[in-house]
C-alpha positions in Angstrom: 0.0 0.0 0.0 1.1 3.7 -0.9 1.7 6.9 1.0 -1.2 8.3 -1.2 -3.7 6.0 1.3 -3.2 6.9 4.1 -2.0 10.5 3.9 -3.7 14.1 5.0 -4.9 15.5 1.7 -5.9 19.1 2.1 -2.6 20.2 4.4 -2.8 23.8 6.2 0.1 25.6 5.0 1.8 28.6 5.0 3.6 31.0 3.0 7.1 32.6 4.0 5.9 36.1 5.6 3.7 34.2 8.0 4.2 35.7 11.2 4.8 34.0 14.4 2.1 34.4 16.2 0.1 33.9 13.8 1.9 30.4 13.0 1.5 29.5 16.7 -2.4 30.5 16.7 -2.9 28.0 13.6 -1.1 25.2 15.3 -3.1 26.1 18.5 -6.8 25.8 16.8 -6.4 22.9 14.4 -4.5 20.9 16.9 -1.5 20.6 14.5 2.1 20.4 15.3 3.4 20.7 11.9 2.7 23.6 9.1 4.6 23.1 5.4 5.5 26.3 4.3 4.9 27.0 0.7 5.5 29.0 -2.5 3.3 29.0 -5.5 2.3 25.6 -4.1 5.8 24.1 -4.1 7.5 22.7 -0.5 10.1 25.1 0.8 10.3 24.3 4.2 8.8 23.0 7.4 7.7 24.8 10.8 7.2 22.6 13.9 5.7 23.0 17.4 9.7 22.6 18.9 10.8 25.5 16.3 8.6 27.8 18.1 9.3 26.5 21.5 12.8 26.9 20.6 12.3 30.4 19.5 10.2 31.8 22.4 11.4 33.7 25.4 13.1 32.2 28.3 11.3 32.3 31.5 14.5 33.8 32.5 14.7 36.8 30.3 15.4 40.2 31.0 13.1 41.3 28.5 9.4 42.9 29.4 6.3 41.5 28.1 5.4 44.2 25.8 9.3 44.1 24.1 9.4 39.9 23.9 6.1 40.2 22.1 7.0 42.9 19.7 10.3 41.0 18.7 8.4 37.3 18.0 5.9 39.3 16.0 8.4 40.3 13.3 9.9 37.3 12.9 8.4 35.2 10.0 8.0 31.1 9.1 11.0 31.5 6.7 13.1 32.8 9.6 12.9 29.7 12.0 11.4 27.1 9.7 13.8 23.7 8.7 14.9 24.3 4.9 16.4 20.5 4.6 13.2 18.6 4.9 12.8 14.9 4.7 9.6 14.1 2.1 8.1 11.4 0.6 6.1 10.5 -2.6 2.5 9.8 -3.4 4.1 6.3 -4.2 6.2 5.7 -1.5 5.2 2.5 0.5 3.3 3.3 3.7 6.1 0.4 5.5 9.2 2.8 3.8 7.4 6.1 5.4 7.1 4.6 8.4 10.5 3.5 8.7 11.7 7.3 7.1 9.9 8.4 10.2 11.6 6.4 12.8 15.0 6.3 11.6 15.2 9.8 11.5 13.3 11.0 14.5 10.9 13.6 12.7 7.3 13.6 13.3 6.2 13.9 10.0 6.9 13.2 5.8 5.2 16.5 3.1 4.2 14.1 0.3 5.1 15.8 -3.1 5.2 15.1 -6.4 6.2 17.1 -9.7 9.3 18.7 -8.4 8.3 19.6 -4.7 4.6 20.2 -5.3 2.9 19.6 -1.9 0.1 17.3 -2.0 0.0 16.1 1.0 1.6 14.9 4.7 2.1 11.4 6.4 1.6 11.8 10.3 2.6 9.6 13.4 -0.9 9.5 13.8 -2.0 8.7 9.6 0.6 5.5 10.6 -1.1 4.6 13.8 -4.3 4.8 12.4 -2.9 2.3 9.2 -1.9 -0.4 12.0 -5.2 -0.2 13.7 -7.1 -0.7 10.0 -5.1 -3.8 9.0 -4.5 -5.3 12.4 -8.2 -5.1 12.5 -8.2 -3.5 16.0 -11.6 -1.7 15.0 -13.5 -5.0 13.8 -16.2 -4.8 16.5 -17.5 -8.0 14.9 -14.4 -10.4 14.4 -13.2 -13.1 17.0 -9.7 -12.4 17.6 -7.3 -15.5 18.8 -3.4 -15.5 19.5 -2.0 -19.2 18.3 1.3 -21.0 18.8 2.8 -22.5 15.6 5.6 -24.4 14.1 8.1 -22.4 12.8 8.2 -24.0 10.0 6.7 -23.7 5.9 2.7 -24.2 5.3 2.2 -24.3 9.3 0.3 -20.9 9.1 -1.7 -21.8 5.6 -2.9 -24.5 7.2 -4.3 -22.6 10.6 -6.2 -20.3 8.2 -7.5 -22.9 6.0 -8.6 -24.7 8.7 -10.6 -22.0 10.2 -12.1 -21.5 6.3 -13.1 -24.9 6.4 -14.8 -24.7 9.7 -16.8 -21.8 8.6 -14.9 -18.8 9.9 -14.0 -15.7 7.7 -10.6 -14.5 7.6 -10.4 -10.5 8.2 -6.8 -10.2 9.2 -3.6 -12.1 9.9 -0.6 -10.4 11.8 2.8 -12.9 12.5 5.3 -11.4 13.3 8.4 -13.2 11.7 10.7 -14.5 14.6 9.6 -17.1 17.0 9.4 -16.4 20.2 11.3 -17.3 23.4 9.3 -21.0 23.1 10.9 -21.0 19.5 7.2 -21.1 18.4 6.0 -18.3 16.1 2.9 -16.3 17.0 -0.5 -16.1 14.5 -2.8 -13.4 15.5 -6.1 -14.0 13.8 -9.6 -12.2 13.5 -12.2 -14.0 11.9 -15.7 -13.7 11.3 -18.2 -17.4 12.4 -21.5 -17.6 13.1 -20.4 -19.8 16.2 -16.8 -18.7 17.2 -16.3 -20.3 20.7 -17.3 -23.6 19.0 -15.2 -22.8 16.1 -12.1 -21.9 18.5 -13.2 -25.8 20.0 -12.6 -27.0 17.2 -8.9 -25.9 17.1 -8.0 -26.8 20.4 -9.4 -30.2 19.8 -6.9 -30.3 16.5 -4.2 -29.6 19.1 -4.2 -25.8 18.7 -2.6 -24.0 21.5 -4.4 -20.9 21.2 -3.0 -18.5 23.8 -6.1 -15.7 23.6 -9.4 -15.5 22.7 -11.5 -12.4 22.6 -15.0 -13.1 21.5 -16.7 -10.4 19.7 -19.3 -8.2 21.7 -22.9 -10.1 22.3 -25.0 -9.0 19.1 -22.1 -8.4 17.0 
């Protein structure tokens, strides 16, 4: 799956000669800690919540009131925003963004295409909600069971075909690829059944070690 997804279309933004307060009053109201600054539509830098805490007056300062805020309200976005800014493409793989973002510590990726056109951004939060879509974390009606397998080939095939055969519908499948400390590996499953808890029966009495079982909510 691509950046172009999951991303925020529709990005607030700003222009160069955006003043600071003004840059902190749109963070402030749209609950945003990140504004692309722009020219003529094209990416030219990047203005984030800790650039204005890093900008603001020490509690410590000799200056009054009246003078701190008449010196932050001449200086402008392209005075304190990042020029060098980490982006990604439209096409990027969502797995490739969210490794962009970890690697190198930033809190965000401005999606661009066409020479630095901004078209979008790729959040902590567009990521987070991602997981929760394909872990199926918001399927009110799937049964979700944890199962110890085999680390070995056609071990996890066989899990899900026998919960096919048994009348269960796969919605998602999350293994993570090393065993754990039993030198087992781990299947996390949610499935759909008419009957789960006689469905998850069934797998125990195939010899199934299923280590959880959450059963969907009654009328689900």
């Amino acid at each position: 799956m691509y950046v172009d997804r999951i991303m925020t279309r529709g990005v607030l933004q700003v222009t160069a000669d955006t003043r600071l307060p003004q840059l902190a009053a749109l963070m402030r109201d749209h609950h945003i800690r990140h504004l692309p600054v722009v020219h003529e539509g094209h990416l030219i830098g990047l203005v984030t919540s800790h650039d204005l805490e890093r900008v603001s007056p020490s509690p410590i300062t000799t200056l009054s009131v009246g003078e701190a805020n008449y010196l932050l309200g001449k200086l402008t976005a392209v005075k304190i925003m990042r020029s060098k800014v980490i982006t990604c493409t439209p096409d990027t793989l969502v797995e490739e963004a969210a490794r962009l973002l970890r690697q190198e510590k930033i809190g965000c990726l401005p999606v661009v295409e066409d020479g630095g056109k901004l078209v979008g951004i790729a959040t902590h939060e567009d990521l987070l909600d991602f997981f929760l879509e394909i872990t199926g974390c918001l399927t009110e009606d799937a049964t979700r069971i944890s199962v110890h397998l085999p680390d070995t080939i056609g071990q996890l095939a066989k899990l899900l075909t026998t919960i096919n055969e048994a009348g269960g519908y796969i919605a998602t499948v999350v293994s993570p690829l090393h065993p754990d400390q039993t030198g087992l590996r781990i299947a996390v499953v949610r499935y759909r059944a008419p009957d789960p808890q006689a469905l998850n029966q069934h797998l125990r009495d195939l010899g199934y070690d299923l280590l959880t079982e959450i059963l969907p909510p009654a009328g689900k």
